[in-house]
N, C-alpha and C positions, 0 to 999 in steps of 0.2 A: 786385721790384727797381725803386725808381725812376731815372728819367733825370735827368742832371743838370743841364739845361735845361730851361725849357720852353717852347722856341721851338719853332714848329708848321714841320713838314717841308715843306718847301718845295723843287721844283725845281735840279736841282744850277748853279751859273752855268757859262754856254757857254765861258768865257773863264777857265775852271778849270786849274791849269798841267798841261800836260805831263809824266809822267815816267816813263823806261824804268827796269826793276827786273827781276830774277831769280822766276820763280816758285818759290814753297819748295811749298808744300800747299796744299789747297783752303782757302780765308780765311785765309789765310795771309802775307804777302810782305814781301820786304822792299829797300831800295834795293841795286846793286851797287856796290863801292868806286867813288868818285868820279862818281856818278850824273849827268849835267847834265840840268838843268831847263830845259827849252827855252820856258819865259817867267817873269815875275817872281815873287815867290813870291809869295801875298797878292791879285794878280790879279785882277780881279772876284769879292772877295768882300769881303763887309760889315763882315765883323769885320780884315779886314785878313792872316789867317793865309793859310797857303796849304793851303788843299781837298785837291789831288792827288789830286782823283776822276774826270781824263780823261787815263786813262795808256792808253800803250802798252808792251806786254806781248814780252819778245825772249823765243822758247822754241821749242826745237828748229826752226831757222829760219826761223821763221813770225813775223809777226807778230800779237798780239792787241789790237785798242785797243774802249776802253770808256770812252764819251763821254755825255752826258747825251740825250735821246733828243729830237729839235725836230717842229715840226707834219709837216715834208716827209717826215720817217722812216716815215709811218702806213703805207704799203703794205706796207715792209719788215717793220716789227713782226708785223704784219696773215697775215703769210707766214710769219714763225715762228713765231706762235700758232699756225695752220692745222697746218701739216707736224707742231709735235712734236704737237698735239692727236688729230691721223689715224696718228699712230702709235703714242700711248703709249694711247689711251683708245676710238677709234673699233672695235675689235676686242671691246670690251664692251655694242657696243650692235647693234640690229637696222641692216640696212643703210640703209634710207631718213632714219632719224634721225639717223645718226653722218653721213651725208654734208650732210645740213641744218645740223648744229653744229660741221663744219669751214669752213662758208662762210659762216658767220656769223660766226665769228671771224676773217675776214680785213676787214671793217669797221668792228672797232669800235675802232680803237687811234688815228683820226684826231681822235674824239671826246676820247677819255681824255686828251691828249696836252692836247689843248688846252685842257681843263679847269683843269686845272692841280693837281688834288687830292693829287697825292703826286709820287713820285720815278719816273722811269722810267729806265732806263739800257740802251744797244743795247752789244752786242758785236761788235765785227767781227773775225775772220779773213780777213788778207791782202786787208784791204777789203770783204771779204764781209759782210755784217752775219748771224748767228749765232743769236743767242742775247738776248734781255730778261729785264729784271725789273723790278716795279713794286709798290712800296713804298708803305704807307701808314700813319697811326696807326691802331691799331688801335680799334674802335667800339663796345669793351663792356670794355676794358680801359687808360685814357688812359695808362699809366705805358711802356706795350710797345709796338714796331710790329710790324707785321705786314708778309712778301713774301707778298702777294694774290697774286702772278703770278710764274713764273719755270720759261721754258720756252725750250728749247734746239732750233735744225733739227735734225732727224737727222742732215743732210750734216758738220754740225761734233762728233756722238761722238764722244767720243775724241781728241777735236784739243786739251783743255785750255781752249776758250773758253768753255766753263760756270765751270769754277774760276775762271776770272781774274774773271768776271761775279761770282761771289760773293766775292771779293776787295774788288773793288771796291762792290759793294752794302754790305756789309759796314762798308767804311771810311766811305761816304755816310751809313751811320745815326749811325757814331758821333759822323762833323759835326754830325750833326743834335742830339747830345747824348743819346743812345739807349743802354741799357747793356745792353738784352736785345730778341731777338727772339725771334718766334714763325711758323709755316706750318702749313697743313693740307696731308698728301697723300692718296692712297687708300692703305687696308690693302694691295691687290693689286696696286699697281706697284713691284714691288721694286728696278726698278731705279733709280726716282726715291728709292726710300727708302733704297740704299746709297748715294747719290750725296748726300743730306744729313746722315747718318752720316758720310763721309767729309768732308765740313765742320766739323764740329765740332758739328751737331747733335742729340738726343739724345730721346727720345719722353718727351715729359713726363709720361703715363697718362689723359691727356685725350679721347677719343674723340667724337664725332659722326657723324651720319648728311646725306646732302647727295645732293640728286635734280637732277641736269642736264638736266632737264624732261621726261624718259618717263615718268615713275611709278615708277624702279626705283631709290630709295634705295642708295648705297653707303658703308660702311663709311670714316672719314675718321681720322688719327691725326694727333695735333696733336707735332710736334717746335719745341724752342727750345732758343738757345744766346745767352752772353752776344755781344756784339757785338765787343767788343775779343779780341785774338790770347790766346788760353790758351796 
């Protein structure tokens, strides 16, 4: 499927408007009767529309906001790589390796950030930052992008600020003029794989294998969904 652009993904702007919305489903939402936009529409961006990819999210009294990610965010990032990393994946490896590849991943998000090569985006509950993801074109396939990255604390399970994060990821590709994505997960985290079934993504038949640097190859299933709300 190709994109209907081909403007290269770039950065969401900081100065993207504000807007509170009802969560329907995971990639999903939609605005509530009489929504107010709490800046102009059109707002630092280029083409003059308005983005509406740093919203804040009302849901069961909490709130969720999901803002474009800046260089100061790295430790926070840094910190949800680590936690969901030690808890969804460190249980698969021997002890001295899985604690070396949890603390490596709390450094490298200062770098990424500032590169500038794709989209990153933090979620915060109730101020707490959550949840990232990070977006890029994909590098064997230019028509797709790919979320490289999309990991959630543990402390925020269940809280809803994963969904709202793929909401919003979601809406940032289709700016970007993207009309399908793609992810790899492991065959054995089921829980990561109902949680992208529940988005609206779907195992395309695509498999690979992918070594996290011990030697012990694991099993990778490739899922994609069109970007726009089905």
């Amino acid at each position: 499927m190709s994109r209907r652009t081909t403007r290269p993904m770039a950065h969401l702007p900081k100065s993207a408007s504000t807007l509170s919305y009802s969560l329907m489903s995971c990639g999903q939402a939609a605005p509530p009767p009489n929504a107010q936009q709490h800046s102009r529409a059109g707002q630092g961006s280029p083409s003059g529309r308005d983005l509406r990819c740093h919203s804040a999210v009302r849901f069961n009294r909490v709130v969720i906001k999901v803002r474009p990610a800046e260089a100061s965010d790295g430790d926070a990032l840094g910190e949800i790589h680590a936690a969901s990393w030690e808890a969804a994946y460190a249980p698969l490896f021997q002890a001295d390796f899985a604690a070396r590849a949890v603390e490596s991943r709390r450094g490298r998000w200062h770098q990424r950030v500032a590169e500038g090569t794709g989209s990153v985006l933090l979620a915060e509950l109730d101020g707490r930052p959550l949840a990232l993801s990070f977006c890029v074109p994909s590098s064997t396939r230019p028509d797709l992008a790919e979320i490289y990255s999309f990991y959630g604390h543990p402390d925020g399970w269940g809280s809803g600020v994963a969904g709202a994060l793929m909401t919003e990821t979601l809406r940032s590709l289709n700016n970007d003029g993207y009309a399908e994505v793609y992810l790899w997960t492991l065959r054995s985290t089921t829980q990561s794989r109902r949680f992208y079934t529940k988005c609206g993504f779907t195992e395309s038949g695509a498999e690979r294998q992918y070594d996290f640097g011990d030697g012990r190859p694991f099993d990778q299933l490739e899922y994609r969904r069109p970007v726009g709300s089905r």
